[in-house]
C-alpha positions as CSV (number, residue, x, y, z in Angstrom):
1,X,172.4,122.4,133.7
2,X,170.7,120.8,130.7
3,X,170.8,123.9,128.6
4,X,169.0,123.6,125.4
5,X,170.3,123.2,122.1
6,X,169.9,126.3,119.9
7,X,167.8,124.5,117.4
8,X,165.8,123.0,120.1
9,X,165.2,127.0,121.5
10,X,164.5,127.9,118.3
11,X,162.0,124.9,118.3
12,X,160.0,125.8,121.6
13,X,160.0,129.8,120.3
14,X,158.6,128.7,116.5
15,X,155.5,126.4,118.8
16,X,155.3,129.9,120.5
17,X,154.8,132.0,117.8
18,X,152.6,129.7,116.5
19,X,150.3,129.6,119.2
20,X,150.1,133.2,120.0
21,X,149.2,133.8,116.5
22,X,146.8,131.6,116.0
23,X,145.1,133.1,119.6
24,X,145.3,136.7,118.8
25,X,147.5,136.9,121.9
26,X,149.7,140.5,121.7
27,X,152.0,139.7,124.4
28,X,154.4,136.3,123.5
29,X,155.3,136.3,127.5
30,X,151.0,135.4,127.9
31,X,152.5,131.6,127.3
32,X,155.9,130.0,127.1
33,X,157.9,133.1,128.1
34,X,157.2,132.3,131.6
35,X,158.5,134.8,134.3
36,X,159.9,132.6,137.1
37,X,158.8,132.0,140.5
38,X,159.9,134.9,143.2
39,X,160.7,133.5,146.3
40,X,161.4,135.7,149.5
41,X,161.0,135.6,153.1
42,X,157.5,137.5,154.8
43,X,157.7,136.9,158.9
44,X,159.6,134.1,158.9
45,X,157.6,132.3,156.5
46,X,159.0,131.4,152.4
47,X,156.3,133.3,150.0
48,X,156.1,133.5,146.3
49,X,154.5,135.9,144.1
50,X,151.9,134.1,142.9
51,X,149.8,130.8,142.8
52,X,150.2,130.0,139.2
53,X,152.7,130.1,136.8
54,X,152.8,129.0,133.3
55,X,155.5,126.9,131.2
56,X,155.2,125.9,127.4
57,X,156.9,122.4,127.0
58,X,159.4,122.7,123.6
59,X,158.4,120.1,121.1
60,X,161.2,117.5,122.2
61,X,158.5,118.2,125.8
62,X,161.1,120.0,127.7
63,X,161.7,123.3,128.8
64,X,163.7,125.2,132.0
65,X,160.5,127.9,132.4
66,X,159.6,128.7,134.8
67,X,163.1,129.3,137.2
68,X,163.2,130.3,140.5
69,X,164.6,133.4,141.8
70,X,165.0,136.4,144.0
71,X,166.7,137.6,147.3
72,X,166.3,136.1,150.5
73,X,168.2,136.3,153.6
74,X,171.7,134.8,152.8
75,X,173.2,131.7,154.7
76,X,169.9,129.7,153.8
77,X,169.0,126.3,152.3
78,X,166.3,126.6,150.4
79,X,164.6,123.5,148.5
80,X,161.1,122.3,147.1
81,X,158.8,119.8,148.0
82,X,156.1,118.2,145.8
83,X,152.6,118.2,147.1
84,X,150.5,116.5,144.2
85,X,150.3,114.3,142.0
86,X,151.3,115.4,138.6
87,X,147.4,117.2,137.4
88,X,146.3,117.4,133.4
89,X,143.8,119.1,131.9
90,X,143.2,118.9,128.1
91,X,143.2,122.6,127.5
92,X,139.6,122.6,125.9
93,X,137.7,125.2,127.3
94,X,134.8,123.8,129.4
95,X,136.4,120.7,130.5
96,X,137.0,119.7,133.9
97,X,140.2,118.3,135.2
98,X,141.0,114.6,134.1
99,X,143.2,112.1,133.8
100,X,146.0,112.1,131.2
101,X,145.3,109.2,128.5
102,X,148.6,106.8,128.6
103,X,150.0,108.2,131.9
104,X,152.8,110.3,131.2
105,X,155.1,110.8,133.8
106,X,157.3,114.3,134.5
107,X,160.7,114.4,135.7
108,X,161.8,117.5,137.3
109,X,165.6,118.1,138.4
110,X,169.0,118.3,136.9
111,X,170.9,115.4,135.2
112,X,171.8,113.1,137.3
113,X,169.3,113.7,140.0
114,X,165.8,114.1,139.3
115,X,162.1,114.1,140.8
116,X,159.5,111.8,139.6
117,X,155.7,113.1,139.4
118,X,153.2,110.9,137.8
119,X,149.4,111.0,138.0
120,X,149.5,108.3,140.8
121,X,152.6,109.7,142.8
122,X,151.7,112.1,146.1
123,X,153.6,114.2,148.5
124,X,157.4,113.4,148.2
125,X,160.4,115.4,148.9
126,X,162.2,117.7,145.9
127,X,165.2,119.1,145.5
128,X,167.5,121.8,146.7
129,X,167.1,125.1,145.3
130,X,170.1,126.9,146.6
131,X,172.6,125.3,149.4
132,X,174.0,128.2,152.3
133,X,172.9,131.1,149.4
134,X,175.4,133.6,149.6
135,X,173.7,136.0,146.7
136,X,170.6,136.6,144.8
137,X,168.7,133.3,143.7
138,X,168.4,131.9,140.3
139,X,167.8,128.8,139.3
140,X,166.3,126.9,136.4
141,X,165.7,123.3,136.5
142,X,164.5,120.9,133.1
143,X,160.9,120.1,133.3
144,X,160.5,116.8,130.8
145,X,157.4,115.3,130.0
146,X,157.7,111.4,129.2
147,X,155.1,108.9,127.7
148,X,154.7,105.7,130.1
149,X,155.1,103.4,126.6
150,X,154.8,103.8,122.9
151,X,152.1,106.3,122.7
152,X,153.1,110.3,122.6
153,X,152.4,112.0,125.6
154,X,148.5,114.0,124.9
155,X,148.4,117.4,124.2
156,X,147.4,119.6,127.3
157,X,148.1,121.2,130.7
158,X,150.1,119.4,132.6
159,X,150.4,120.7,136.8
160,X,152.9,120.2,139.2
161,X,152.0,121.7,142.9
162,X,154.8,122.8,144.8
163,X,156.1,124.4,148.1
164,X,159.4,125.6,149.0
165,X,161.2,124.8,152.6
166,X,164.0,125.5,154.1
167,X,165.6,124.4,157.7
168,X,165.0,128.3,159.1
169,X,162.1,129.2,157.8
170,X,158.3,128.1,157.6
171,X,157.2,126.5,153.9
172,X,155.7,128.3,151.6
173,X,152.0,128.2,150.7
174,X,151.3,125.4,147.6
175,X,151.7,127.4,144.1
176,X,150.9,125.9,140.8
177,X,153.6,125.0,137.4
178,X,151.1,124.3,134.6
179,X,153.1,123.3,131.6
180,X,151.6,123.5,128.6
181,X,152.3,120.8,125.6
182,X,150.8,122.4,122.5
183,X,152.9,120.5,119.7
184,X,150.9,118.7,117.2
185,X,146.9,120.1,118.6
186,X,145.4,122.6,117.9
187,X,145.0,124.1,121.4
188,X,144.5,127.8,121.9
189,X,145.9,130.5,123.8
190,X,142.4,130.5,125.7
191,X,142.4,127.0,126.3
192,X,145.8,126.7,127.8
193,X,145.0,129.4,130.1
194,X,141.7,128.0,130.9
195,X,143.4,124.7,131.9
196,X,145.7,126.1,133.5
197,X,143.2,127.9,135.9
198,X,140.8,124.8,135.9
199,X,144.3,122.7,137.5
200,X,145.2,126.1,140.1
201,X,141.6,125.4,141.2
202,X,141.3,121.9,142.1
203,X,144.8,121.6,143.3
204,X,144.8,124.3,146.0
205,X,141.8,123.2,147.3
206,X,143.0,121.8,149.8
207,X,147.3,121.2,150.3
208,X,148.4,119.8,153.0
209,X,151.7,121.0,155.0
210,X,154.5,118.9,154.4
211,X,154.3,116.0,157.1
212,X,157.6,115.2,159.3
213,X,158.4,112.2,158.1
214,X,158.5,114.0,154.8
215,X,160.5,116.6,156.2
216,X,162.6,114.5,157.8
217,X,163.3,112.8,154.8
218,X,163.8,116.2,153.3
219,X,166.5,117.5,155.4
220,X,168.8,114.0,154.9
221,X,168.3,114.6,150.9
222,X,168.8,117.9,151.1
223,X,172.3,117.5,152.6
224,X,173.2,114.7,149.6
225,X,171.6,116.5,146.7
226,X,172.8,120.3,147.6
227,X,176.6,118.9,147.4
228,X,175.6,116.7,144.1
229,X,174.0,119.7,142.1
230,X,177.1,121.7,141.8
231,X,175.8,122.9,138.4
232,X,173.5,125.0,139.8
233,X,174.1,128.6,138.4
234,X,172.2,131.0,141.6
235,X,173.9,133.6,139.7
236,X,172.9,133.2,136.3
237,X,171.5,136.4,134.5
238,X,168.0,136.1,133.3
239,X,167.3,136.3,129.5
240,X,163.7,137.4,130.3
């Protein structure tokens, strides 16, 4: 796993103090501490928690926030799949969904193998969560955010819509990772989250269910990438 450097930690938690400050906000988890997504099994069919979940990009625009975790049934492959294209918002309260200027791209995996989202990119297959899980689930993948040349990436909201599958179980209903790059702006607390809603609203409109080709294509990755992600800690204690 691409674990963070401590000054690079220490980075991402200065950018959240920061923010919260300058917001009022009382509780630092509000933004950047991120409580992962809770996947589990409801009649046969993968849930989550929730819709939305927020992320606050460190100011090298990486972060492992939100992880995945919980309990399913044991014995299971369980992966994502991406829905969407990547979704921005500018975090300015009042504005409507829009295009990213520069078209940054996101990269979602672990080194070596990773999933490309970009604001032009649609429904493509993920990665594997957790290969014949034998425990409790707990996984944390880097989310980086990458300018397409020599501009920086803009400050914003940055959504990735995803849905999780597995051979043995029907997939999950689309939920929402808004990342949130704050470095350099002066965005707010209430702007952030404002995005963040404005991006869970247009996105989950309308989702549709992973096609078969795409899960087809799915189930032959999912074979090649559970074996090659052998870094994956399912295991790992949480440090919420």
């Amino acid at each position: 796993m691409n674990v963070l450097h401590p000054f690079r930690y220490a980075a991402a938690a200065t950018i959240l103090v920061v923010a919260c400050l300058l917001s009022g906000a009382t509780r630092a988890e509000t933004i950047g501490h991120a409580f992962d997504v809770q996947v589990s099994v409801v009649n046969g069919k993968l849930t989550t928690n929730k819709d939305l979940y927020d992320g606050l990009f460190d100011e090298f625009l990486s972060t492992t926030d939100p992880g995945f975790s919980g309990a399913p049934p044991t014995g299971q492959q369980y992966a994502f799949v991406v829905a969407q294209k990547l979704w921005y918002h500018s975090g300015i309260v009042g504005n409507p969904v829009s295009t990213a200027p520069g078209n940054p791209f996101l990269q979602v995996g672990e080194d070596p193998t990773f999933v490309t989202v970009s604001q032009t990119s649609g429904q493509q297959p993920g990665l594997t969560l957790a290969s014949s899980l034998s425990g409790s689930l707990h996984v944390h993948l880097n989310f980086e955010l990458f300018p397409q040349g020599a501009s920086p990436a803009p400050a914003g909201v940055y959504g990735l819509v995803l849905q999780l599958t597995s051979p043995s179980f029907q997939t999950s209903d689309p939920f929402v990772i808004a990342l949130a790059n704050i470095s350099g702006s002066e965005l707010t607390l209430e702007g952030v989250e404002y995005g963040s809603a404005a991006i869970r609203d247009a996105a989950l409109v309308a989702v549709p269910e992973p096609g078969a080709s795409t899960l087809a294509v799915l189930g032959t990755a999912l074979v090649a990438v559970g074996y090659g992600m052998r870094r994956l800690k399912t295991g790992r204690q949480s440090c919420k």
